[in-house]
Each structure stands twice: as structure tokens, then as C-alpha cells.
C-alpha positions, 0 to 999 in steps of 0.5 A, a space after each residue: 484499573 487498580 480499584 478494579 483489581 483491589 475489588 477482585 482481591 478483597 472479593 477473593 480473600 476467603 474463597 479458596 486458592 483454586 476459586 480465586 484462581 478462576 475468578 481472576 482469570 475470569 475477570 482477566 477474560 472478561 476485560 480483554 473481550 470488552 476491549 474487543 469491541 476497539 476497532 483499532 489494534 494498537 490502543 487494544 494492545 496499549 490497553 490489554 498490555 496495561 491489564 497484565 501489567 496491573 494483575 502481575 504487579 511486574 514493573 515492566 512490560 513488552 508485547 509484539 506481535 505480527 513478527 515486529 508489525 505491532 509492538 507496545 511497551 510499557 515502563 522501558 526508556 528508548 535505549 532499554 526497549 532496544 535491547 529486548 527487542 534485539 532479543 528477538 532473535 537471540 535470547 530470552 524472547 527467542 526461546 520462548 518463541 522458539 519452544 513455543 513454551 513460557 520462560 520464567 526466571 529469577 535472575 537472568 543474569 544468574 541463569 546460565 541459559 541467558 547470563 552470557 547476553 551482553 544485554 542481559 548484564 548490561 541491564 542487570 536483569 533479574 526476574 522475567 517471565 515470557 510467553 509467546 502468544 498463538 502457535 500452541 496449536 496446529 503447530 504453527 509459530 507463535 505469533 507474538 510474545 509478551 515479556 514481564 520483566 521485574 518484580 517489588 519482590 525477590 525471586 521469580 514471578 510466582 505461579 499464579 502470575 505466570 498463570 494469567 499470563 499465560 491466559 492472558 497470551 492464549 486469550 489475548 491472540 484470537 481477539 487480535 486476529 479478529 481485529 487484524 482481521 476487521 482491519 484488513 476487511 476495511 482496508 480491502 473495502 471498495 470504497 468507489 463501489 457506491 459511487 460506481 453505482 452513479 457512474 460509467 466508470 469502468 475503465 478505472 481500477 481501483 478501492 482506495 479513499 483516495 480513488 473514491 474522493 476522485 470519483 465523488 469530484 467525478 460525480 459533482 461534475 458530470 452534470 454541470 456543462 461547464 469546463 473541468 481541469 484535470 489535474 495530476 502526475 503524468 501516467 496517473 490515468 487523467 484521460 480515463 477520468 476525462 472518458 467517466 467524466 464524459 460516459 456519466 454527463 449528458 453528452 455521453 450519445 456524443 462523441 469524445 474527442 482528444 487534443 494533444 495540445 503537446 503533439 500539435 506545431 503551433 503553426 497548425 494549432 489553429 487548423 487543428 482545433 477550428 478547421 480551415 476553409 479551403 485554400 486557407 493554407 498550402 495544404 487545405 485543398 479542401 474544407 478541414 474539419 477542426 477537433 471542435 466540429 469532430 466534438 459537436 454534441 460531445 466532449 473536446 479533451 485538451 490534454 497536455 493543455 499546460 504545453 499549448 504555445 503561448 501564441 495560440 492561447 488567446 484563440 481558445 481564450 476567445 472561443 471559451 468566452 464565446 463558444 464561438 469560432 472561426 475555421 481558418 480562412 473563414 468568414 463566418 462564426 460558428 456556433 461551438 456544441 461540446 464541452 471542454 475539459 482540459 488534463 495537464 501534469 504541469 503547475 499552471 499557477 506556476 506556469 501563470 507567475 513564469 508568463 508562459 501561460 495566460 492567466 485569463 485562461 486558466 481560470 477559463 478552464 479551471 471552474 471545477 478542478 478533478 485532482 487525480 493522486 499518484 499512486 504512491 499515495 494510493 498503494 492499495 490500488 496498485 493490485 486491481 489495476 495490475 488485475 484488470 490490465 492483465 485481464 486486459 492483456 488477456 482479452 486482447 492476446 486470446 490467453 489470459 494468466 492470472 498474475 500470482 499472489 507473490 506478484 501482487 505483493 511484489 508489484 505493491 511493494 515497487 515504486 512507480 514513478 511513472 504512475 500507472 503508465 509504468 505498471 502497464 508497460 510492466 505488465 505487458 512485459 510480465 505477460 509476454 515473459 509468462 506467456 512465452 513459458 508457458 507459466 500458469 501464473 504472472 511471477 514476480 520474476 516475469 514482471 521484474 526481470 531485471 532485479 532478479 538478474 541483478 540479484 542473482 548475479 550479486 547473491 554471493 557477494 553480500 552487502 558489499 555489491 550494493 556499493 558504488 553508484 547502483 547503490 546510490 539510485 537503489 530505492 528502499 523496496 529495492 534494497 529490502 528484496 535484494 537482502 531478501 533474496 540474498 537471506 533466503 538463498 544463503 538459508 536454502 543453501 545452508 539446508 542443501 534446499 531443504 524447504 521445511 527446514 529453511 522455514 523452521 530456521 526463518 520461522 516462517 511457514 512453509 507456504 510464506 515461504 514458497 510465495 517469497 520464493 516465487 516473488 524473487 524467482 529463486 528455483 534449486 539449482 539443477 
């Protein structure tokens, strides 16, 4: 890049000011569109930063943008980069936020404005030129800043260099939103759609890479009429897998039949899955029908198989190597037409080594393997399974209600140990609650009643009533929307709840603002 800027000033040194001017920010121009083709927003911003940093010859850089989500620095060791970007909020990168305009100074612990930073003397700061980056227009909130900081020579940067800067920031924003922008679209990309297309998967939500790789496993093992286990957290929608598994295989005319190998006493257990002749037991006052008759030329789905009893595991081992059976009291074998597949939420290698479970068995049932991730590691998914259980909820009620942008943000934000079972019991309970006001729209305050009482109870108390044993089981989300709540209503109230006046003092936009309101069901007192 220093040859590229050497050529440019050797091509300009007879030209006059104003074209050479023009021909370097051109050029300015001209590099950070082809940095525009990057598909990804940080080595972009690596690289653009580098850009203004070699054209302004300033010995350090910083850039932000996104209110903190993206920030590059270039020059700055740890504790010094700490320091501007305390600034945020308090000093020289604040004002330029604040006024949306450019500050330029010679020595900023000279200029009154900034001398009294304890950053600012700590660090001897002297030459700075700052310039937010977006908001110039429509009267939005800038963006991002980028901050020059430190020149070779004495005095403030000069004004052909806050000129580029300033190019540099009115340029450099419309091509991050672009790759923001592409980035979100990939990020919102269905990644199942292709493979849907190849499937009877409709009672699964969900877009993320993570569903699609479940699908693709999915797609593998529909055809084959050998055993498949499930696999994966309890609540993480196993049985679901095991219907596409069915819907999308040949057996699909068949019917699908479901064992909770958990629910049945071991000394029913082989009644249950074989049937029973009449007089085979006390309670056999006529031929009982097994799951495994229920399942001829379907599916038989053996959930919960990790929690089968010990002694009843060498039947099914037995029937799986023979597809063979005998109805208990029976004399005759019969003939097994279904395919097994088996789910379970327990470690069966685990249970193999504590001989608990038998390892013949496992490797019966465990000839293709479907492994269903929990969603905290599919949080891109929590949203459209939160819209199709409520459109669920809906369908089922006579009445559907949308759930809110605020909600959505809410629900992907919250932990859910219990998987997709929680989200819907939660959504059952947010559909009731908006349901009985009568809401146009699912609230983040109808789906999490509780934390809105807790922090409405506590707003007035500060960080303090965090303490003692609530504090220890609260989770980060948890922590990050109770200080949320709390800065929002100080903010409001310190405005007599004025909300334009709030969003000026948060700098955020007005309609951020209402969502976030909506999300922690904050309402103006009456």
C-alpha cells in the first residue's frame, strides 16, 4: 500500500492543489469499493482502517462501528485501546458522536474541551482527528466513528487529511451496510430448503446449518430399511425427526407406531411390544395385540430406548436379529414387517461401560446414527419454531396472534435448557396471556411474566437486588435484560417519559426504543 500511495503523490506533485485533491480521494474511493467485493465485515474493516491510516500518515487508528458489535484498531497495545474506547461515552469519541461533526485537535490535553479526561493526561494525547461515520443525513445517529490519533509532526492533523477522512467516513458506511446487509441475508438464508424439497418435513421449523445437516443425515436414511437412533437433549424435537424419517421412507402408507420404552413396567414390557395370547397372563382375557403388530408395514419408534430395563433388552435383541417374534404365551413365531427406529437423550456408550445397557443392543440399534443438536447451538432457529408454534396455537384456538418483533428478539436471546419442549410450553403460556387482553401481538411481557415482575419489583433497587442466592442461578440473558429494564425506566423517568427525549439521551432511534419498551413490558405509569 506505501508504493500505491508513493505512485499517487509523485503523479500529483505538478497538478494543482484542488486536482490533486480530487485525485486522491478518488483513489481513496476507488480502494474501498474493491474492498467491497470482501464478503466478510471484519477483515473489510481491517483492511479500510490500514487505508486511512497510510493516507493520513497518523501513527494510530481506531474504528467502530454498530454501537461496539464491530471495532479494529490499529497501533494501540491493550490497556490504551481500553481507554478510547471508554471514550465512548465520555469524551473525544463522544462528541463527535454526539454533534455528528468531525473534532480535530492539536493537543488534547491542552484543549480545554478534553484536558480534564483522566485518559487523555494519563496518555499524554496530543494530535486527534475524529469522525463519526453515517447519520449525516436523515437525521439519524451516526453509526460508527473512526479515530486518528498522533502525528510525526507538531500541530493538529492538517486539512487535506481531515478531508479524506472525512471521505473515507461518508464512503466507508454505505459499503459496511451492504456487507452487513449480505451478511444478515445469509445469516437469514433457509439452509433446509433444498433438502425439504426431498423430504416430508413439515412439522420441523427451522434454518440454520446445523438443522440442515439433521436433515441431510435425514435424507441418507429414509430409503435404507435398516435401524436408525436418534440421538440428542431432551425436548429437542427426536420424535419429529423420527415422523420425517417415516413421511420421507417407503413405509410412509404404513402406519407409525410410538414405545415409551420409559412408561412401560418391566413386567408388561414384553405384552406390550409382542402381544400376549389369551390366558398368557391374569389380564389377557383375549389376544393382545403388541406395538409390533400395531406397526406392520410401518414404523415402530422406540423412544426412551436408554431407560428399557435391563431384563427385557435380550427380547428386542432377539427380534432385531431375526425380525422374529413370539406373542407371550405363544406358540408360533411370527414374521416382524416394520422398521425400528430408536431416539434417546441418555449416553448409551456411557450406559454400555456402566452395564446397564447391553452392548449387543446397541450396536443393533445403532447402524445409522441422526444426532439432533440442542438449540443453543442453533439459536438462529428459536424464531421460526416460536412462529409455527404459535401459528400452531393459533390453528388449534380459532384465533391466531402474531408474536412481535421484540418477542422474537426476546425468545433468541433466552436460554432454554429444555429445548424446544420449553419454548412451547412458553408459547402456550404467552398465547394464553395475550389472548386473555385481548393483545394484537404475542409481547415479550406475555411470554416471560416472570422476569417482568421481578424487574419491575426490583427497578428501584439497583444492582444490589441482584445480590444473594437469585443472583447466583441468574444467567447472563438474564442479567443483560434486568440492567436493561432498570436503565431504560431510570432514563424515562429522568424525562418525565418523554420518548424522543430518552432515545436522544440513549442514542438510539426512536422506533429501538418502543421495541425495547415492548420487550421488557415497560408502560408510563398512570
Amino acid at each position: 500500500m506505501g508504493r500505491l500511495y508513493n505512485a499517487a503523490v509523485a503523479a500529483v506533485i505538478d497538478e494543482s492543489p484542488e486536482l490533486a485533491r480530487l485525485r486522491l480521494e478518488r483513489d481513496l474511493f476507488r480502494r474501498l469499493l474493491a474492498l467491497g467485493g470482501q464478503d466478510d465485515v471484519r477483515p473489510f474493516l481491517e483492511e479500510a482502517l490500514g487505508i486511512v491510516v497510510e493516507i493520513t500518515r497518523a501513527q494510530r487508528g481506531y474504528l467502530e462501528l454498530e454501537k461496539g458489535r464491530f471495532f479494529i484498531a490499529r497501533g494501540f497495545a491493550d490497556g490504551e485501546l481500553d481507554a478510547v474506547r471508554r471514550e465512548i461515552s465520555t469524551g473525544i469519541v463522544a462528541a463527535a458522536l454526539a454533534t455528528g461533526r468531525t473534532i480535530s485537535t492539536a493537543s488534547a490535553e491542552e484543549d480545554p474541551r478534553f484536558a480534564a479526561q483522566a485518559s487523555v493526561q494519563a496518555g499524554r494525547i496530543r494530535a486527534v482527528l475524529c469522525a463519526p461515520i453515517g447519520g449525516a443525513s436523515g437525521g439519524t445517529a451516526p453509526g460508527g466513528v473512526l479515530y486518528l490519533q498522533g502525528r510525526a509532526l507538531p500541530g493538529p492533523f492538517p486539512e487535506e487529511d481531515r478531508a479524506h477522512a472525512e471521505t473515507f467516513a461518508e464512503q466507508l458506511g454505505p459499503l459496511c451496510d451492504r456487507l452487513l446487509a449480505r451478511a444478515e441475508a445469509a445469516a437469514g438464508a433457509d439452509h433446509t430448503a433444498g433438502l425439504r424439497a426431498r423430504l416430508a418435513a413439515d412439522g420441523i421449523a427451522g434454518t440454520s446449518r446445523a438443522l440442515a445437516e439433521v436433515l441431510r443425515q435425514v435424507l441418507v436414511a429414509a430409503p435404507v430399511p435398516i435401524a436408525v437412533l436418534i440421538t440428542g437433549e431432551s425436548g429437542t424435537g427426536k420424535t419429529e425427526i423420527a415422523r420425517a424419517l417415516h413421511r420421507s421412507s417407503p413405509r410412509a402408507g404404513g402406519p407409525f407406531v410410538e414405545v415409551n420404552c420409559a412408561a412401560i413396567p418391566e413386567a408388561l414390557f414384553e405384552s406390550e411390544l409382542f402381544g400376549a395370547e389369551k390366558g398368557a397372563h391374569s389380564t389377557a382375557t383375549r389376544r393382545i395385540e403388541g406395538k409390533i403388530d400395531a406397526a406392520r408395514g410401518g414404523t415402530l419408534f422406540l423412544d426412551e430406548v436408554g431407560e428399557m430395563p435391563l431384563a427385557a433388552q435380550p427380547k428386542l435383541l432377539t427380534f432385531l436379529q431375526g425380525r422374529r417374534y413370539w406373542r407371550l404365551g405363544g406358540s408360533e413365531p411370527l414374521e416382524a414387517d416394520v422398521r425400528v427406529v430408536a431416539a434417546t437423550n441418555r449416553d448409551l456408550e456411557e450406559l454400555v461401560r456402566a452395564r446397564t445397557f447391553r452392548e449387543d443392543l446397541y450396536w443393533r440399534l445403532d447402524v445409522l446414527h441422526v444426532h439432533v443438536p440442542p438449540l443453543r447451538e442453533r439459536r438462529e432457529d428459536v424464531a421460526p419454531i416460536a412462529i409455527a408454534l404459535a401459528e400452531r396455537l393459533g390453528r388449534a384456538h380459532g384465533r391466531e396472534i402474531p408474536l412481535s418483533r421484540a418477542a422474537r428478539a426476546a425468545l433468541g436471546e433466552a436460554e432454554w435448557p429444555g429445548n424446544v419442549r420449553a419454548l412451547e410450553n412458553a408459547l402456550a403460556r404467552g398465547w394464553a396471556a395475550a389472548f386473555s387482553e385481548g393483545a394484537a401481538q404475542i409481547e415479550a411481557r406475555h411470554v416471560f411474566p416472570e422476569r417482568a415482575a421481578v424487574a419491575g419489583a426490583g427497578a428501584g433497587a439497583g444492582a444490589g437486588a441482584a445480590g444473594g442466592a437469585d443472583a447466583e442461578r441468574e444467567t447472563f440473558q438474564e442479567a443483560t435484560r434486568r440492567f436493561q429494564r432498570g436503565l431504560l425506566r431510570e432514563t424515562l423517568e429522568a424525562c418525565d417519559w418523554n420518548v424522543s427525549e430518552a432515545a436522544r439521551r440513549l442514542e438510539l432511534s426512536r422506533s429501538h426504543l418502543n421495541e425495547l419498551l415492548r420487550a421488557h413490558g415497560l408502560v408510563r405509569p398512570a
